[in-house]
Biopython code that builds the backbone (N, CA, C, O; Angstrom):
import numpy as np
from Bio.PDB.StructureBuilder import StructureBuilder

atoms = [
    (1, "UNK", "N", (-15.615, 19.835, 33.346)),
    (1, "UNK", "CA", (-14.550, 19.434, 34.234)),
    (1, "UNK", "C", (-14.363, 17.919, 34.130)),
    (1, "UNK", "O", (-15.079, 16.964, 34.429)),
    (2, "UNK", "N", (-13.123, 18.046, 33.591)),
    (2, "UNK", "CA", (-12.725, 16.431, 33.814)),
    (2, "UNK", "C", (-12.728, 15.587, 35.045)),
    (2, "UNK", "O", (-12.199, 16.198, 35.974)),
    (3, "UNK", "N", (-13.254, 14.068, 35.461)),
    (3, "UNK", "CA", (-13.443, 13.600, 36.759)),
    (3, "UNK", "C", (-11.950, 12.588, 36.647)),
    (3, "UNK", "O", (-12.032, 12.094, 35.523)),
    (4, "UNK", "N", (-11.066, 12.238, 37.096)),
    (4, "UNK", "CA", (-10.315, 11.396, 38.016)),
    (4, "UNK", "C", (-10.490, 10.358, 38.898)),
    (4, "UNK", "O", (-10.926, 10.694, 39.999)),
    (5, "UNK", "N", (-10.242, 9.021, 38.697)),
    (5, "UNK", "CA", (-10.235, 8.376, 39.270)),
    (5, "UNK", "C", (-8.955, 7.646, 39.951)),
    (5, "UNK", "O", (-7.968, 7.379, 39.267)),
    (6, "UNK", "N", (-9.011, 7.389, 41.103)),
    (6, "UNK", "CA", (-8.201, 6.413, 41.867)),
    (6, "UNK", "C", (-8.033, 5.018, 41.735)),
    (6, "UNK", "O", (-9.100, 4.429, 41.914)),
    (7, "UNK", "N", (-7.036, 4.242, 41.475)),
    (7, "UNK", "CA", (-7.011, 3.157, 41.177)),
    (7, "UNK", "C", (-7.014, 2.607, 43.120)),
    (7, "UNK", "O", (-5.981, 2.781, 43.766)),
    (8, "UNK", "N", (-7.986, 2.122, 43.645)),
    (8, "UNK", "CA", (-7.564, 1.758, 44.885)),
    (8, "UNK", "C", (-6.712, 0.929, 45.885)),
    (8, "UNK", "O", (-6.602, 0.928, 47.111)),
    (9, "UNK", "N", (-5.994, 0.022, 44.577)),
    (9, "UNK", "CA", (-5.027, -1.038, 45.067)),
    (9, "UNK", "C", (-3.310, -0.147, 44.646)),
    (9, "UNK", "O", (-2.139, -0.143, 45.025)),
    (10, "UNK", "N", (-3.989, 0.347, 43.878)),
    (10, "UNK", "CA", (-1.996, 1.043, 43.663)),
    (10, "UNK", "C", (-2.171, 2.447, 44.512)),
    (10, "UNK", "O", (-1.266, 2.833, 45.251)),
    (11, "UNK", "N", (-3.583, 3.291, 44.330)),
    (11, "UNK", "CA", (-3.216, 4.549, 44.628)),
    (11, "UNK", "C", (-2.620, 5.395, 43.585)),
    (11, "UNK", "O", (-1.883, 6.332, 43.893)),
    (12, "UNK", "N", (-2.866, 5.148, 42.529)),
    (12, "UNK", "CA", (-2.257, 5.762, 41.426)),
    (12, "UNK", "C", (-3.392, 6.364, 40.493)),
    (12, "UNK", "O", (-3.936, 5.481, 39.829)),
    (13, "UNK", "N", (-3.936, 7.763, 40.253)),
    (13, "UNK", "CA", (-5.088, 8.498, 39.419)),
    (13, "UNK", "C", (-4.826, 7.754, 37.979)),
    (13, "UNK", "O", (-3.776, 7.653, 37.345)),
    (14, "UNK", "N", (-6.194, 7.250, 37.672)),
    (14, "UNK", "CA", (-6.604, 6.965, 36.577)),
    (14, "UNK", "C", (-7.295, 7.646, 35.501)),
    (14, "UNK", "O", (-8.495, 7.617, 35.225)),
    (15, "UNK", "N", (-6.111, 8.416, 34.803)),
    (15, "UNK", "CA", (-6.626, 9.374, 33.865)),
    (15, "UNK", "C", (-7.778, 8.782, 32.702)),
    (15, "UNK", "O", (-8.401, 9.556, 31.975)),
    (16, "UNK", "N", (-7.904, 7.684, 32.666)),
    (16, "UNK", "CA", (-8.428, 6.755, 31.201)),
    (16, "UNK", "C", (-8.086, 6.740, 30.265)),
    (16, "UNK", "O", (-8.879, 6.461, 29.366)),
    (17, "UNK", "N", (-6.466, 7.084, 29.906)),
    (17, "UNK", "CA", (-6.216, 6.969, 28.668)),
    (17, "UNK", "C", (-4.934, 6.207, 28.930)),
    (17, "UNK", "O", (-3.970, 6.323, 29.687)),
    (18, "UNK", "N", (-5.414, 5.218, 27.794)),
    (18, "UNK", "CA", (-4.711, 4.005, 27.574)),
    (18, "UNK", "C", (-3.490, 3.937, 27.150)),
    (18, "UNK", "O", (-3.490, 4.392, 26.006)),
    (19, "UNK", "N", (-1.982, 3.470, 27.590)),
    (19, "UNK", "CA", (-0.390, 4.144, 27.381)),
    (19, "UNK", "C", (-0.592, 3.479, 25.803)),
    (19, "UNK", "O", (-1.293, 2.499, 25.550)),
    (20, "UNK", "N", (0.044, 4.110, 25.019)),
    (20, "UNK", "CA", (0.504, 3.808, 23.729)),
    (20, "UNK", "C", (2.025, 3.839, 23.401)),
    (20, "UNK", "O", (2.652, 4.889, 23.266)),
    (21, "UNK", "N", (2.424, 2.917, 23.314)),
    (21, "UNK", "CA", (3.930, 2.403, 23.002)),
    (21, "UNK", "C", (4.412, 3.770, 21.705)),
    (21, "UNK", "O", (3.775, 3.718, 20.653)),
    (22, "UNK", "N", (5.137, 4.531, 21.796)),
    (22, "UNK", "CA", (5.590, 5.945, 20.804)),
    (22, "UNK", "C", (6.017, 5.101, 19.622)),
    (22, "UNK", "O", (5.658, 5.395, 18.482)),
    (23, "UNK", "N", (6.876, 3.923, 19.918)),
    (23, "UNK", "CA", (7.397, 3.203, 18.581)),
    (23, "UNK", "C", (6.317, 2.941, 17.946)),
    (23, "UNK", "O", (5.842, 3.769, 17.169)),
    (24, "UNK", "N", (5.804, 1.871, 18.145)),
    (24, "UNK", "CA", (4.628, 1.082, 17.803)),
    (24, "UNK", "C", (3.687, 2.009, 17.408)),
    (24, "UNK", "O", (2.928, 1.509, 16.577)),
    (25, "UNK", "N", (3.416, 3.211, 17.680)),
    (25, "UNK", "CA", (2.634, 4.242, 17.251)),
    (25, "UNK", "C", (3.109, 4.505, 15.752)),
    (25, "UNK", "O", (2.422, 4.240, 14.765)),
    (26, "UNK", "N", (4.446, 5.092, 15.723)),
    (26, "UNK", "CA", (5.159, 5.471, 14.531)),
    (26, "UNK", "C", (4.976, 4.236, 13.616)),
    (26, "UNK", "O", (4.541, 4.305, 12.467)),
    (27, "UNK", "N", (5.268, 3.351, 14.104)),
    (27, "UNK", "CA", (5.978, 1.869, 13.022)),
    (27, "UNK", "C", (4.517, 1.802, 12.201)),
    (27, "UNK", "O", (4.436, 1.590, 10.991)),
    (28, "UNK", "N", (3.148, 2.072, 13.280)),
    (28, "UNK", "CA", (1.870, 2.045, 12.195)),
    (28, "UNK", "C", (1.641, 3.276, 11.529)),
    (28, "UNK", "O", (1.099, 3.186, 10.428)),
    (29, "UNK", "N", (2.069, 4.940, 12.146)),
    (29, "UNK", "CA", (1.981, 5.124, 11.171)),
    (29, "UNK", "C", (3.083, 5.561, 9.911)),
    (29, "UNK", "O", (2.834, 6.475, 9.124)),
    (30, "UNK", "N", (4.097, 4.899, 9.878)),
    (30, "UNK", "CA", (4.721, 4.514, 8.764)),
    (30, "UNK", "C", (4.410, 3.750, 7.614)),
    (30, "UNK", "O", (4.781, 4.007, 6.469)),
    (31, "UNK", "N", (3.453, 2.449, 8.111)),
    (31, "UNK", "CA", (3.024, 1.839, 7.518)),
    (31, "UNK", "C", (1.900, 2.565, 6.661)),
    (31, "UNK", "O", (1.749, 2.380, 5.453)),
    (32, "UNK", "N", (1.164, 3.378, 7.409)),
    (32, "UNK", "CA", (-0.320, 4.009, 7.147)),
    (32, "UNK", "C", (0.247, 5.196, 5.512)),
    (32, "UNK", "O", (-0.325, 5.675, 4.533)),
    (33, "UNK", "N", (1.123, 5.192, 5.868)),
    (33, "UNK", "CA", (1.790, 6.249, 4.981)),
    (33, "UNK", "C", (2.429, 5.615, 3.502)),
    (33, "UNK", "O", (2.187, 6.044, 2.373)),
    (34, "UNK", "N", (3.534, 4.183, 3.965)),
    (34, "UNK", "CA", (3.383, 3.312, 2.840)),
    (34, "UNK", "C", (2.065, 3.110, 2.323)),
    (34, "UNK", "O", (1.932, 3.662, 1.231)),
    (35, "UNK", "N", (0.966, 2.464, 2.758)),
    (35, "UNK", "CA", (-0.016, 1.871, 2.241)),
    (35, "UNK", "C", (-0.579, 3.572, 1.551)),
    (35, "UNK", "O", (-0.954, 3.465, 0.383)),
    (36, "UNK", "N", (-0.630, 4.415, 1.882)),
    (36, "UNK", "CA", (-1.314, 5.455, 1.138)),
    (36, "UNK", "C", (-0.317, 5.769, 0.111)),
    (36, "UNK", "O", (-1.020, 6.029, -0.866)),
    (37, "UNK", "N", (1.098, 5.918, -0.301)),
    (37, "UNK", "CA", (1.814, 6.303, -0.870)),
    (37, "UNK", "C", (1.547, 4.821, -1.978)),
    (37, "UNK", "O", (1.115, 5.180, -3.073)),
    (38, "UNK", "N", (1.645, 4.022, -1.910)),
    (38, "UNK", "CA", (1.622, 2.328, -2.677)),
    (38, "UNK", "C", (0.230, 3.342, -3.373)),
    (38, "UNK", "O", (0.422, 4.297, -4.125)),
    (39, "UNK", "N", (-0.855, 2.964, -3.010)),
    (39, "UNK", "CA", (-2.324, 3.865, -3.613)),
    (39, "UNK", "C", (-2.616, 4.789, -4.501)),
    (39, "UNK", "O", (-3.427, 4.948, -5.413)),
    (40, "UNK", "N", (-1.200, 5.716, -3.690)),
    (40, "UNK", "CA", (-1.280, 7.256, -4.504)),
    (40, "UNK", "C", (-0.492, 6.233, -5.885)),
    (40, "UNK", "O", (-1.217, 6.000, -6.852)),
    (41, "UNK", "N", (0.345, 5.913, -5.892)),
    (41, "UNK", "CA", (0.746, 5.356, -7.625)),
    (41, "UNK", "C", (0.292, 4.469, -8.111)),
    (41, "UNK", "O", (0.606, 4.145, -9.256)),
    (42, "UNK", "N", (-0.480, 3.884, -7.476)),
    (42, "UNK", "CA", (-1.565, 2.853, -8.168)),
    (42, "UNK", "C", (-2.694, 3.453, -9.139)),
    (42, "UNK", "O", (-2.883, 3.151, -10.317)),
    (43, "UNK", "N", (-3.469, 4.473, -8.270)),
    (43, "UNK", "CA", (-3.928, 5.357, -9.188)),
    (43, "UNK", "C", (-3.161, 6.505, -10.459)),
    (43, "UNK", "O", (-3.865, 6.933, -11.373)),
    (44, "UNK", "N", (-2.309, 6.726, -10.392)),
    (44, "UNK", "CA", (-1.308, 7.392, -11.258)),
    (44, "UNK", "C", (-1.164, 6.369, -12.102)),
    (44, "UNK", "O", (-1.321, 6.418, -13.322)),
    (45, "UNK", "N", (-0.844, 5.372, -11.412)),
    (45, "UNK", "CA", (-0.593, 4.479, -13.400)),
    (45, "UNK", "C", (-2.019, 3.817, -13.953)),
    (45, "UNK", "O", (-2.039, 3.232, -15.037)),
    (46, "UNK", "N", (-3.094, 3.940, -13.205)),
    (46, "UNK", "CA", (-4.413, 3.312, -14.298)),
    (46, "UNK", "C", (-5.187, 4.701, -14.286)),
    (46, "UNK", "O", (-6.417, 4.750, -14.311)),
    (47, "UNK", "N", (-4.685, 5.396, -14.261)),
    (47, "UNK", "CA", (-5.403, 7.026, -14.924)),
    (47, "UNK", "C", (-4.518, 6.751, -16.048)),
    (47, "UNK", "O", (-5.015, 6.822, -17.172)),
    (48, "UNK", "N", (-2.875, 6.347, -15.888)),
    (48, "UNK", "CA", (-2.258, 6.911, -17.391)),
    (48, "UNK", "C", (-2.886, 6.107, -18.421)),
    (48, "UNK", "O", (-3.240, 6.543, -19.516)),
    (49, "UNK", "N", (-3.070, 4.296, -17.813)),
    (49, "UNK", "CA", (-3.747, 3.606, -18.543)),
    (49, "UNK", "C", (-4.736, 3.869, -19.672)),
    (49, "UNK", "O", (-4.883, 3.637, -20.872)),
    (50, "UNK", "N", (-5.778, 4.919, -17.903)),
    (50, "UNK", "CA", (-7.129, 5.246, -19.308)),
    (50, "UNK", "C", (-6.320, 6.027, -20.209)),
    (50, "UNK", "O", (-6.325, 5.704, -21.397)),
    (51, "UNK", "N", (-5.800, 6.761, -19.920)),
    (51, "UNK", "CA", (-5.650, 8.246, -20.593)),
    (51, "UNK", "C", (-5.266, 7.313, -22.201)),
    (51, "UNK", "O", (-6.043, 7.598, -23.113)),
    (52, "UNK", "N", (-4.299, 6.405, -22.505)),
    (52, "UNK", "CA", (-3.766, 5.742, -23.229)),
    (52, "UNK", "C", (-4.542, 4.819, -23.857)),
    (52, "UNK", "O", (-4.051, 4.069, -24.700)),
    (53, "UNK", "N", (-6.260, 4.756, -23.404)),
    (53, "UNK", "CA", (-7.153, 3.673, -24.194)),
    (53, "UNK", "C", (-7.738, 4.847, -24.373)),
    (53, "UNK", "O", (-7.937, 4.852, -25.587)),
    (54, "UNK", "N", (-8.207, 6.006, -23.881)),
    (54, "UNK", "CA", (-9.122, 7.194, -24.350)),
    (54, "UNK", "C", (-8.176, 7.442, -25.568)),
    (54, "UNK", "O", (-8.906, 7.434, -26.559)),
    (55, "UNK", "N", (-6.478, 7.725, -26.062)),
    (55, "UNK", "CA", (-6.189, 7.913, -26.871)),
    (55, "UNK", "C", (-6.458, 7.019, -28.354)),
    (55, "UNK", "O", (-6.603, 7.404, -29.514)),
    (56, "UNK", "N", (-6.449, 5.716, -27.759)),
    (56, "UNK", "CA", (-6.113, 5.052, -28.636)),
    (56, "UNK", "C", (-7.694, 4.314, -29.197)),
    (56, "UNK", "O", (-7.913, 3.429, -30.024)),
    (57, "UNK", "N", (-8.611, 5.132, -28.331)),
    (57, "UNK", "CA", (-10.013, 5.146, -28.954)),
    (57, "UNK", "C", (-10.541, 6.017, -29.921)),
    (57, "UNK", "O", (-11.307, 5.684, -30.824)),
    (58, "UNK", "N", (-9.808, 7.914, -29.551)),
    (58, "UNK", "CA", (-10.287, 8.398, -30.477)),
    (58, "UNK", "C", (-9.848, 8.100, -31.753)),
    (58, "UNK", "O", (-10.645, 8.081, -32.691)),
    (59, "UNK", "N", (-8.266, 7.785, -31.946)),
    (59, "UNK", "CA", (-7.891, 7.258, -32.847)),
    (59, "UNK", "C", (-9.221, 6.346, -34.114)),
    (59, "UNK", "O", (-9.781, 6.760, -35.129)),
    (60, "UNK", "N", (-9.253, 5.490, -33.642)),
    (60, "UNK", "CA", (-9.991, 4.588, -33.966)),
    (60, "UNK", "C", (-10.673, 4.975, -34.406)),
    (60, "UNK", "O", (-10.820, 4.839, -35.620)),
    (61, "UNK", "N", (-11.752, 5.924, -33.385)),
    (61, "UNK", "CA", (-13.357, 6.913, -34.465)),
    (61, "UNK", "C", (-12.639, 7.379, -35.744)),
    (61, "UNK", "O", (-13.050, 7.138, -36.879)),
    (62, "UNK", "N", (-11.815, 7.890, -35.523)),
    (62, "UNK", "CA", (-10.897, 8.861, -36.293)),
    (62, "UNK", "C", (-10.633, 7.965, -37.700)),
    (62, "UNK", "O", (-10.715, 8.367, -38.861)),
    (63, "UNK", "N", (-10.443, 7.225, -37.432)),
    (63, "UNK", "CA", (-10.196, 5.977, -38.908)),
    (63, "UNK", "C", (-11.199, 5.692, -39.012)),
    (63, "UNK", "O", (-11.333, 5.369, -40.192)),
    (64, "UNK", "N", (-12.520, 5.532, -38.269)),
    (64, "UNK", "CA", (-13.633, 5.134, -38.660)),
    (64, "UNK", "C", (-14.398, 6.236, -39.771)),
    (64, "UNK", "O", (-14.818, 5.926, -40.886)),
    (65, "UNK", "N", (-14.453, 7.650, -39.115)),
    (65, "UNK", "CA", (-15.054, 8.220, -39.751)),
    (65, "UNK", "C", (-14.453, 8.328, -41.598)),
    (65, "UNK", "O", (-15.230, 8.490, -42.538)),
    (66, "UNK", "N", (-13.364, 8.230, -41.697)),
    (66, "UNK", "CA", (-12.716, 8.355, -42.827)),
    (66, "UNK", "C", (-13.400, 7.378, -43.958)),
    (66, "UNK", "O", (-12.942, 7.341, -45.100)),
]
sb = StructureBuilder()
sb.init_structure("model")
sb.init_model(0)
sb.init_chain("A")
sb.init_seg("    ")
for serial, (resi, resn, name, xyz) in enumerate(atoms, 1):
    if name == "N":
        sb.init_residue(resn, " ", resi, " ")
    sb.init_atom(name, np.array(xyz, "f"), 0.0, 1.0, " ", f" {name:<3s}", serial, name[0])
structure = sb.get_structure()
């Protein structure tokens, strides 16, 4: 059971949870979503990177062994 408190100068129940502005909620997590989306293609282009030095390595053995 949840307990309740009284604020004794207003008279107003003090649930304990702290108001959060709905904008200001969104606007971070918009941001939270840029910054993960920026990430998600950061990794997409230095995977293609490797993928493009793993190619251009076997290559190489590949002329080596010859």
């Amino acid at each position: 059971m949840k307990t309740a408190h009284t604020n004794k100068h207003t008279g107003e129940i003090d649930d304990g949870v702290p108001y959060v502005d709905p904008e200001v909620l969104m606007d971070q997590l918009k941001d939270k979503d840029d910054r993960i989306a920026a990430l998600e293609q950061k990794m997409t282009d230095q995977e293609a990177g490797c993928e493009a030095t793993r190619k251009q390595n076997e290559q190489m053995m590949e002329m080596m062994k010859r």
